[in-house]
C-alpha positions, 0 to 999 in steps of 0.5 A: 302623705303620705303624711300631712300632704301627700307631698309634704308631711306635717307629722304628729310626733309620736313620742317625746320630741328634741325640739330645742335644736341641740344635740340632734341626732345626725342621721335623723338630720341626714334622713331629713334632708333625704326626705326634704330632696325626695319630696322637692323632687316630685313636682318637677318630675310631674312637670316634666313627665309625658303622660296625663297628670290624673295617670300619673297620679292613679299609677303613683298610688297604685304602686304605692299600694302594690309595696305597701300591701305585701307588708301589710297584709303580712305584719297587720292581717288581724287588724285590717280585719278588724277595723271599726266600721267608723274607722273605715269609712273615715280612712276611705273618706280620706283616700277619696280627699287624698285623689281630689288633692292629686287630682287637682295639684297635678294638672295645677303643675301643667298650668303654672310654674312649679314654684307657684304650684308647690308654694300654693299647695304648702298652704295646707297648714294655714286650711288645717287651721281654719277648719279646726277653728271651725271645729272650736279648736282655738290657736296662739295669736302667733299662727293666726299672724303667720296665717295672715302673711302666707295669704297675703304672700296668696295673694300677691301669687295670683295677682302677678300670675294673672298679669301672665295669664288666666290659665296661670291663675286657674293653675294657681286654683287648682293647687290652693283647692289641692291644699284644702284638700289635703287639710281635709285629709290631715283632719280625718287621718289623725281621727283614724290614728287615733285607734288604727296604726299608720300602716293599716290606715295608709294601705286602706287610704291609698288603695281607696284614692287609687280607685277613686282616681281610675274611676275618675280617668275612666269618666274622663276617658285618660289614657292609662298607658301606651308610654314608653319605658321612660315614663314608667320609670319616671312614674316609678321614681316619683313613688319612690321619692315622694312616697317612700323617701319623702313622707316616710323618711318625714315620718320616720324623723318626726319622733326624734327632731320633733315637729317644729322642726320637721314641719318647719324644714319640709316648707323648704320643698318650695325653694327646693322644688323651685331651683330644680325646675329651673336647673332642669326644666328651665322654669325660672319664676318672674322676679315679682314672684319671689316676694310672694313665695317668701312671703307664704313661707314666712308665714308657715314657719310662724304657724308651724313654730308654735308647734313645739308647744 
């Protein structure tokens, strides 16, 4: 996600939550702060590996569908084959949303710092909000505020990358279109689940996003191979930490912690991802920028409170 995002879930609960900060349980905490380390780890790494950004994000999902098929197909062959026309479409619908997330955060990564990227693309929540409101879904006064701070923090972002440069700022459009994206995706997937597990919908969406994203590097004529061993396992252990300890770990937790703070925790993929770009790449964000970054986190915990509720 993937769950809310492919890189940064905001899960449904799916059971009665323990919201209320006392007596958690230490190992769904333990798994959290795995999950949280996995999925700050993916932007650095796709900075920082040497192949196209659409390839590596074609490959991600297909590995991605190749450990998740086998079990699949294994423990839900009669429910795959029974899914709803309606069911379907909306599960390809969100795999196709789910390639143009990729295929927008990923380049994003090479034109910008990691910590403007991964802050812009977290905006995900506040898209979600708007486009339910669209729907007719109203929300408390409190996501509305919270909403109205994380893009005035979007908005001091841009301004200082512009003053870098205006590939920066073509960087930081293309993570917030990679944020909308993902909202898009949210929406639909929850349609889905609502009569198809997780399972069946996650190995239908992956597989359509993968098909999507090689008929897109085809077109734009990517190379999808030729790298040395090296990249292939940073490619490898970008599905591992993003897909399989990142969002599944989220999923996994969101039963028990609750999603106020599952989601609240996950928004700590950007000082996350922000310090180990720095640490490892030597991506130190301009000082004007941290203001900005706290800003948008500020205003996601205040939509991503209310959820409890």
């Amino acid at each position: 996600m993937p769950a809310a995002r492919p890189d940064t879930a905001l899960a449904p609960a799916a059971a009665a939550p323990t919201d209320t900060g006392a007596g958690l349980p230490r190992v769904d905490l333990l798994l959290l702060a795995v999950s949280i380390a996995g999925i700050s780890l993916s932007a650095p790494l796709i900075s920082a590996t040497a192949a196209p950004a659409l390839a590596i994000a074609f490959w991600r999902n297909l590995m991605s569908v190749g450990v998740l098929g086998p079990y699949a197909l294994l423990r839900h062959r009669a429910e795959l084959r029974g899914i709803g026309r309606r069911a379907l479409l909306l599960a390809m619908a969100a795999g196709v949303l789910l390639a143009v997330h990729f295929a927008l955060w990923m380049p994003s990564l090479r034109m910008t710092s990691v910590a403007s990227a991964t802050a812009l693309v977290t905006t995900t929540p506040l898209w979600t909000i708007l486009l339910m409101r669209i729907l007719g879904v109203r929300a408390p006064r409190t996501v509305w505020l919270g909403t109205g701070v994380a893009f005035a923090g979007v908005l001091v972002l841009t301004g200082v990358d512009l003053s870098l440069s205006p590939r920066a700022l073509l960087g930081d459009a293309l993570a917030l279109g990679a944020g909308l994206a993902a909202a898009g995706y949210m929406l639909l997937g929850a349609e889905v689940r609502r009569t198809v597990s997780t399972t069946a919908y996650t190995l239908v969406c992956y597989a359509t996003c993968a098909v999507a994203l090689l008929a897109v590097c085809l077109v734009a004529g990517v190379d999808l191979g030729g790298w040395s061993g090296g990249v292939w396992w940073q490619i490898f252990l970008l599905m591992v930490a993003a897909q399989l300890l990142g969002h599944s770990l989220s999923n996994r937790v969101v039963r028990t912690l609750g999603p106020s703070i599952t989601s609240t925790a996950i928004l700590l993929e950007t000082p996350g991802a922000a310090l180990i770009a720095a640490l490892w790449l030597g991506q130190w964000p301009p000082v004007a920028a941290y203001p900005a970054v706290g800003l948008i986190l500020l205003g996601l915990v205040l939509v991503a409170r209310p959820a409890k509720r």
